[in-house]
N, C-alpha and C positions, 0 to 999 in steps of 0.2 A: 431430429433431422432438420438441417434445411433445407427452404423449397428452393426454387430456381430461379424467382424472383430476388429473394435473398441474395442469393448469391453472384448476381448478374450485378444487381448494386452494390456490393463488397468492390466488384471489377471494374465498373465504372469509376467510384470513390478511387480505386487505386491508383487507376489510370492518370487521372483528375492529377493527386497528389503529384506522379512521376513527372507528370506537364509541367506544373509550376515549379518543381525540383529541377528540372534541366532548365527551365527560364531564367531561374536566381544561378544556375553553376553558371550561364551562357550569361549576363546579365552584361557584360560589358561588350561584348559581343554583339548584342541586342541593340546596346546604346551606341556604336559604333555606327550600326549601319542605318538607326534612326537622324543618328548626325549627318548621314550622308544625303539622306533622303530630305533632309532638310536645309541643305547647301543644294542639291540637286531643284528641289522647287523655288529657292531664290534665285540660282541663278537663270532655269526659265525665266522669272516674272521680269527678270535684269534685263534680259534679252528680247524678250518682246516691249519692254521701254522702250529701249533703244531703237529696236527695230519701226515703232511707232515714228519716233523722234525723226529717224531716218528720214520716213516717207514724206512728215510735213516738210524737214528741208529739201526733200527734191522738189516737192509741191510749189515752195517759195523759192527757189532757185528757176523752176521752169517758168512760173510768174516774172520774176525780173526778167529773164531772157526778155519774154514779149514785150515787154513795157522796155526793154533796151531798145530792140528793133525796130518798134514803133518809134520811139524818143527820134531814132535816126534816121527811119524814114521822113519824118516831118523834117530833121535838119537838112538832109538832102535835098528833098522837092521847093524846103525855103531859100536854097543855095542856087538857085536855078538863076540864070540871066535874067529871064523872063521875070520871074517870081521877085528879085531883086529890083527891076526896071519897076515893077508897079510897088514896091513899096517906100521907093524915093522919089516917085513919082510926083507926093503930095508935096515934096522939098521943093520942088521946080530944080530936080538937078536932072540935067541928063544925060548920056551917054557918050564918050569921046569918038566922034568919028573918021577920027586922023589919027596918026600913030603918033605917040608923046616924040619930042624932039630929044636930043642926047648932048648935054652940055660935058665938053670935054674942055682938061686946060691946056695950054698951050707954053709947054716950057722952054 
């Protein structure tokens, strides 16, 4: 007779064997969904590049803004009369304070 050990491991064993029997009949099936899974994880990693990539050009784009800004602020405050008047200053030129005359011809 067998005991119940026996035969517990006969079922196990069987078990076992039916497992890898539907794995090899499903095998393309299997490889199917492993392809998917591994188009699925590239293209996360694709996407979080990207999505890095993104961040540093907003980063460098909001950098330029302020270095625009700035750049313009300095142009404006140098564009000032005032600002002007003291940087020709050193020329010995100075300021017209007549209105230019209007040379017109006479036909």
């Amino acid at each position: 007779m067998k005991t119940k050990s026996q035969n517990n491991k006969k079922t196990t064993t069987s078990t076992r064997f039916k497992g890898i029997e539907w794995l090899f009949m499903n095998l393309p099936f299997v490889c199917y969904l492993a392809l998917l899974v591994g188009v699925y994880i590239f293209s996360s990693h694709s996407v979080e590049g990207k999505l890095r990539k993104i961040e540093a050009l907003k980063a460098e784009v909001n950098d330029t803004k302020w270095r625009y800004m700035d750049i313009k602020k300095d142009i404006m405050y140098g564009s000032t009369q005032s600002q002007i008047e003291q940087k020709v200053a050193e020329l010995d030129l100075k300021p017209i304070r007549n209105a230019p005359i209007k040379i017109s011809e006479n036909h």
